[in-house]
N, C-alpha and C positions, 0 to 999 in steps of 0.2 A: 504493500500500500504506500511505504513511504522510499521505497527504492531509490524509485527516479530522484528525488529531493535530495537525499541523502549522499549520491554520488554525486551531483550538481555540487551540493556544499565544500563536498572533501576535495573537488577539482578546484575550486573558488580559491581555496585556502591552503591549497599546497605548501606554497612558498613556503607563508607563513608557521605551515608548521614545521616545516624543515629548520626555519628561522628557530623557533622555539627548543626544538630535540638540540639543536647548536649551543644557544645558549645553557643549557643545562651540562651538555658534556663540555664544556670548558671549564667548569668546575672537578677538580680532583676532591673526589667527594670518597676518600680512604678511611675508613676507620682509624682514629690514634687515637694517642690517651685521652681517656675526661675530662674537661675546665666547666671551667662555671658557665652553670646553664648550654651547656655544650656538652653531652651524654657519649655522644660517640668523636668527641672532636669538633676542630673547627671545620672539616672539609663537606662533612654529611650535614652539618648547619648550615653551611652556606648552600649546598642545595635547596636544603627546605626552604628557608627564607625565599630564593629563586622560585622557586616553584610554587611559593603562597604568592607573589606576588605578581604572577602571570594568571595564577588562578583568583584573583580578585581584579584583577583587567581583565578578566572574562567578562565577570560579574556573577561570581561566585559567594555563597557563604561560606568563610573558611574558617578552621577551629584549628590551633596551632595546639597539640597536647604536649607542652615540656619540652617542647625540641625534639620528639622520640617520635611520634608522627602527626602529621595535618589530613583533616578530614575537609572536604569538597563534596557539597551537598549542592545538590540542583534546585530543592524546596524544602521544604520543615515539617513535611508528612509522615507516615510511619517508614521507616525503612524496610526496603524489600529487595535493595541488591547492594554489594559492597563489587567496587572492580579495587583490588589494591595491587601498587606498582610500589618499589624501593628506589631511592634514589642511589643509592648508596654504591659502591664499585670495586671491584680488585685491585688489588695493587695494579700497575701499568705491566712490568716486565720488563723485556728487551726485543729486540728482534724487531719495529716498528718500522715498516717502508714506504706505506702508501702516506700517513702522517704522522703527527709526534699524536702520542696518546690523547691527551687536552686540548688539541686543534681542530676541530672534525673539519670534516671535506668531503665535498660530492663528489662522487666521478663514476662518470658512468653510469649504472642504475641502480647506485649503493650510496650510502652516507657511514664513512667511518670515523670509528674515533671510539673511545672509549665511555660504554656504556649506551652509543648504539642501537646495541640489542640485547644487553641487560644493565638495566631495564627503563633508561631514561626514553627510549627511546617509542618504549610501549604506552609508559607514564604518561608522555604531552600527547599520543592520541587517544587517549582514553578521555584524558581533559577535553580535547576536540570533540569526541562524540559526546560529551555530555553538553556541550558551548553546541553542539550539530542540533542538538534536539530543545536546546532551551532557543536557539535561534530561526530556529523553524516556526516556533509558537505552537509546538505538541503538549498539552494539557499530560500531565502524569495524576494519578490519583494518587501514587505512594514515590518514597524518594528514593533513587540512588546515590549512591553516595562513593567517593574515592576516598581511597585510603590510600597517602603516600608515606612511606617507611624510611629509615636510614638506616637500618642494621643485616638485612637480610642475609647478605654474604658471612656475616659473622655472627651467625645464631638466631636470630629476630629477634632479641628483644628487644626492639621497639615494640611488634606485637603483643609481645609478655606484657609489655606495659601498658598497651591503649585496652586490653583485655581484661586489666583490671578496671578498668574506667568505664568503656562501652562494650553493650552486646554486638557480636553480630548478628546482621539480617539473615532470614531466613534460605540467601542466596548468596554466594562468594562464588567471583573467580581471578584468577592471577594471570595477568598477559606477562608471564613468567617462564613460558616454556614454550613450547610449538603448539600447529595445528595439525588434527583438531581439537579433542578433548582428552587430556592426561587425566585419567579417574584413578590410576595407582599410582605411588612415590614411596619406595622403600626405604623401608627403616633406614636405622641407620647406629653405626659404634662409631666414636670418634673419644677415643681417649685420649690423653696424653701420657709421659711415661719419664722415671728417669732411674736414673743409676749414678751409684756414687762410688769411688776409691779411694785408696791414699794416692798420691802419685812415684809411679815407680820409673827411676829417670834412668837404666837399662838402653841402650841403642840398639838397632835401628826401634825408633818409638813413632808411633800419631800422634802427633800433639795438638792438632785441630783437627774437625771436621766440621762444616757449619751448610745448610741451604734451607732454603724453604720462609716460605712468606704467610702462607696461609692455607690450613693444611685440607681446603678443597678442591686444593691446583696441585694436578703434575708436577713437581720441581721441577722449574728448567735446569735453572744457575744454582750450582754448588760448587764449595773450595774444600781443599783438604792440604795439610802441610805434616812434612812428614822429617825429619831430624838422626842423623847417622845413615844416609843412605843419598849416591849421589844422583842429579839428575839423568845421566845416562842410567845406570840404573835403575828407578822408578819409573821410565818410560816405557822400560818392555815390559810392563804391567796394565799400558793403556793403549787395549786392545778390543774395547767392543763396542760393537757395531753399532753405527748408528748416533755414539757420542762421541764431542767431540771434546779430546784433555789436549790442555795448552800449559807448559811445565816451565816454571823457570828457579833457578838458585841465588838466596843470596844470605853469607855469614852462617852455610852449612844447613839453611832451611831451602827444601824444597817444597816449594808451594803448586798448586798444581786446580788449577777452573777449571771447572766438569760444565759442560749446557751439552743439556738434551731437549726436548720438546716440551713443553707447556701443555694441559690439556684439563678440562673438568675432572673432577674426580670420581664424577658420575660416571666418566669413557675414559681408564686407566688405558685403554687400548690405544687413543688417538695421540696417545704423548709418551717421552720416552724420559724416565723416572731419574737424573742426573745424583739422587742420593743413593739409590739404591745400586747404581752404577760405580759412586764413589766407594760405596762399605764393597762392590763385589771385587775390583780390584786392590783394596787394600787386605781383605779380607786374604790373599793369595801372596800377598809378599811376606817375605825374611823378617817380620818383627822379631825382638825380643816378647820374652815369655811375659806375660802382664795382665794382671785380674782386668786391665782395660780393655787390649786388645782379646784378651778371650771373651769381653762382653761383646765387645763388635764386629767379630766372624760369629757369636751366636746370633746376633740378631740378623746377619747377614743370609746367614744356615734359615731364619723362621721367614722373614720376609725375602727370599731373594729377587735379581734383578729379573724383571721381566714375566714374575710371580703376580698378577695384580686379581687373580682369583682364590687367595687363600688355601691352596694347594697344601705347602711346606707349613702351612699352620695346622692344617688338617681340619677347616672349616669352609671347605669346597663344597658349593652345594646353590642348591636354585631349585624354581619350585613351575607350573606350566604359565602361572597369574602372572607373577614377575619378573622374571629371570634369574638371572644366576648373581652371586654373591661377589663385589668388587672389594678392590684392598687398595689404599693409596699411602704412602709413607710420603706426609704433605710439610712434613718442617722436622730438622733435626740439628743437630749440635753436640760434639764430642770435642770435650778438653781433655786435663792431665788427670784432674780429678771426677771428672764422671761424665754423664751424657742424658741431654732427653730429647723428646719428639712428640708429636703427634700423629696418630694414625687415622686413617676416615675410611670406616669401610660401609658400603652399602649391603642394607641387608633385605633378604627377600621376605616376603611373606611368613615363607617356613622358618625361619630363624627366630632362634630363642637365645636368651642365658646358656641354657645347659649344650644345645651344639654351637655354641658361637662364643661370646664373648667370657663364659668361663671356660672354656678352652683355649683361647688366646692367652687368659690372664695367669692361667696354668704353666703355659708355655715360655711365657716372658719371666714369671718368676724365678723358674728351673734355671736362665743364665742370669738371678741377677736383676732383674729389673721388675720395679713397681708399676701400677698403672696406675691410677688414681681412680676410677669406674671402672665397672661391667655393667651398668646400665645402660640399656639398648633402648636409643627411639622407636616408639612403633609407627608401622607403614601406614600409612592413612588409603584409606581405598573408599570411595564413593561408587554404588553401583550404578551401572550404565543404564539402568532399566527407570532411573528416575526423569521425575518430568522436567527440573532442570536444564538436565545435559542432553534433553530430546530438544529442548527448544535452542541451546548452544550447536548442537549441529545441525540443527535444522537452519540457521541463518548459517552456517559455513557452505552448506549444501547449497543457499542460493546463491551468495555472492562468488561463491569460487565454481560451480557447477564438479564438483568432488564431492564422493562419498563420507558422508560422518561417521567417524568412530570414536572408537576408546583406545587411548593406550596405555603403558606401564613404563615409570623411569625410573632411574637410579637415581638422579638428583632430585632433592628435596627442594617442591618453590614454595612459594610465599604460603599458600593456602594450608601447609602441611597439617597442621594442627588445629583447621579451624572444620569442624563437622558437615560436612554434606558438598564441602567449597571444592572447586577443582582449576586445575589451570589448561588456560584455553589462549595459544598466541606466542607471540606475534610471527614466528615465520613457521613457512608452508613446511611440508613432509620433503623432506632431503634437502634442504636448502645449509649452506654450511655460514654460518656467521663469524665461527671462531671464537666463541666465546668463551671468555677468561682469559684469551690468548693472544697476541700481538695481531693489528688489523682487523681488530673486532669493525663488526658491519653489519648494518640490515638492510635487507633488499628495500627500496623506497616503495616501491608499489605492493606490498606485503602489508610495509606501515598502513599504507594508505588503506588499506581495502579490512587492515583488523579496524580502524577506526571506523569505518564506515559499518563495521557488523557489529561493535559495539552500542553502534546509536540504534542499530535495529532491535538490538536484544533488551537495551532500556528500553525502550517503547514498547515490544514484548510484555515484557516481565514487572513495567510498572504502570502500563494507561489503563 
């Protein structure tokens, strides 16, 4: 009924929202420590603020909660749908060619830059279809409402927090993942871990090993430095495939940067794990004998390189709902005196404590090292048969002329824990955006056409 309108609007206002998604990622919007009245730092503040203040030149109601999230209300009625978007971002990385991470750019029929396509990118048209349907003069009987976030990438608690304050509507969904409708998102174990010794100053010794930024990214970039052994020597140790060691000495330390591939942690497969590369070649050299080094060929032994399904843990497993069990070793750090990390592994359906993270926590004790949890996220799964996610495919069905379904992932988005919510967007089935990775990008016409089935589905779901 409101098609034609609808795509007339989002043609109108292209530009301008290319202009908008622009504005937004030129903020490095990274999680750092807390200041005052700044929860996740100054970078995720300074989006919100952006972002309330494109959403009140809409002509928007907007409720700013503590800096943790802003609510965008179209009217003052009951709520009956939440869209929620994070402002929030990955670290940048390296590797960036087509722009610097905070610059975006068009080119071609893509806009890059970081955050893209998670999730500033989904955020300002989500805002567009709600500005699509209040500017058209379509009467709603109940409200939608946006929910924009600053912590997603780092646990949601922002959510934790507006959840203590508001209910959600009876409808959520997250332009947080692909199309068409993600109805499952696996658990999930992400502990952290450490180990302690005296230090034993024995040659050939590690005396570092450090990488990882955030432990739901691939490692790219790791260093490791190594003490009584010379660089011709430590080289014919780096030797596997795929990564690339760059070694140099000086005052008897060899030092030596590992980069491998960067990739979600959700798809330990698209990226190639630069610490688990580091522990498998040191793991093989001439050390002296050392309660360190024997913690870091054991851990090398539980997780090794290229392991990213739980194999050598012996918590390999998947179930027909979800899939199979992922493992990502996402930040770690070995000095003289001890080591810790973080682990992030997805878990299916069928995973439990007893075959999963007490067997892990079993496993890492036996060489030595604590975890701090064995408690496991549970997988949220929304069934397909609801009339929700009839009416979310049913607008993908018309504006893209594709089959709606359901699918199942291994990364956890924004909805994960909120009941009956799912995530639906922003790009098509196989399209690759890169995300979390160097040259993040959303297809422009993807953007365009989820805004345009967002304005349908308010009008759906609330006239």
């Amino acid at each position: 009924m409101y098609k034609d309108k609808i795509n007339a609007y989002f043609e109108e206002h292209r530009q301008e929202i290319l202009d908008d998604i622009m504005t937004l990622c030129r903020i490095r919007s990274v999680r750092e420590a807390a200041q005052e009245n700044m929860p996740f730092g100054p970078g995720p503040k300074a989006a919100l603020d952006a972002a309330i203040e494109m959403s009140e030149k809409m002509g928007f109601k907007v409720r700013n909660i503590d800096n943790y999230v802003a609510t965008v209300d179209i009217n003052d009625k009951e709520n009956q749908l939440a869209i929620l978007a994070h402002l929030d971002v990955v670290h940048e990385g390296k590797g960036w060619t087509v722009c610097e991470p905070y610059a975006p750019v068009v080119k071609g029929d893509r806009i890059y830059g970081r955050g893209t396509a998670d999730d500033k990118g989904p955020a300002v048209v989500s805002l567009w279809a709600l500005k699509a349907v209040k500017d058209l003069g379509i009467e709603l009987n109940k409200n939608a409402r946006i929910i924009l976030g600053t912590a997603e990438e780092t646990g949601s608690e922002d959510l934790a927090y507006y959840s203590k304050i508001e209910a959600y509507p009876p409808m959520s969904f997250s332009p947080d993942s692909s199309f068409p409708v993600t109805n499952i998102e696996k658990g999930g174990f992400g502990p952290t871990f450490t180990a302690k010794w005296d230090e034993c100053k024995a040659l050939p010794r590690v005396i570092a090993v450090k990488g990882g930024t955030a432990g739901n990214i691939v490692c790219q970039e790791c260093f490791f430095e190594i003490e009584g052994m010379t660089k011709e020597e430590v080289e014919k140790y780096l030797t596997i495939e795929d990564v690339k060691f760059t070694a140099s000495e000086n005052n008897g330390i060899v030092h030596v940067d590992v980069v491998g591939q960067s990739a979600h942690a959700s798809t330990p497969h698209l990226g190639v794990n630069s610490i688990t590369a580091s522990l498998a070649v040191l793991s093989k050299m001439p050390m002296a004998e050392s309660k360190g080094f024997k913690t870091l060929q054991g851990l090398s032994a539980l997780i090794p390189h290229g392991d990213y399904l739980g194999a050598a843990l012996g918590v390999k497993q998947e179930d027909e709902l979800s899939g199979p069990l992922t493992l990502n070793l996402g930040i770690f750090e070995y000095t003289v005196n001890g080591l810790s990390g973080k682990i992030d592994s997805r878990t299916p359906i069928c995973a439990n404590e007893d075959n999963m993270s007490n067997i892990v926590n079993a496993k890492m004790n036996e060489i030595g090292i604590e975890l701090n949890t064995t408690k496991m996220r549970k997988p949220h799964h929304t069934p397909a048969e609801s009339e929700f996610i009839k009416v979310l495919n049913g607008a993908y069905e018309e504006y893209t002329g594709n089959e709606g379904y359901c699918v199942a992932i291994g990364g956890g988005t924004y909805v994960h824990n909120i009941e009956g919510g799912v995530a639906f967007g922003c790009s098509m089935p196989g399209t690759e955006n890169n995300m979390h990775g160097p040259d993040e990008s959303a297809v422009i016409e993807e953007l365009m056409v989820s805004g345009k089935m967002f304005a349908d589905i308010i009008i759906r779901l609330c006239k």
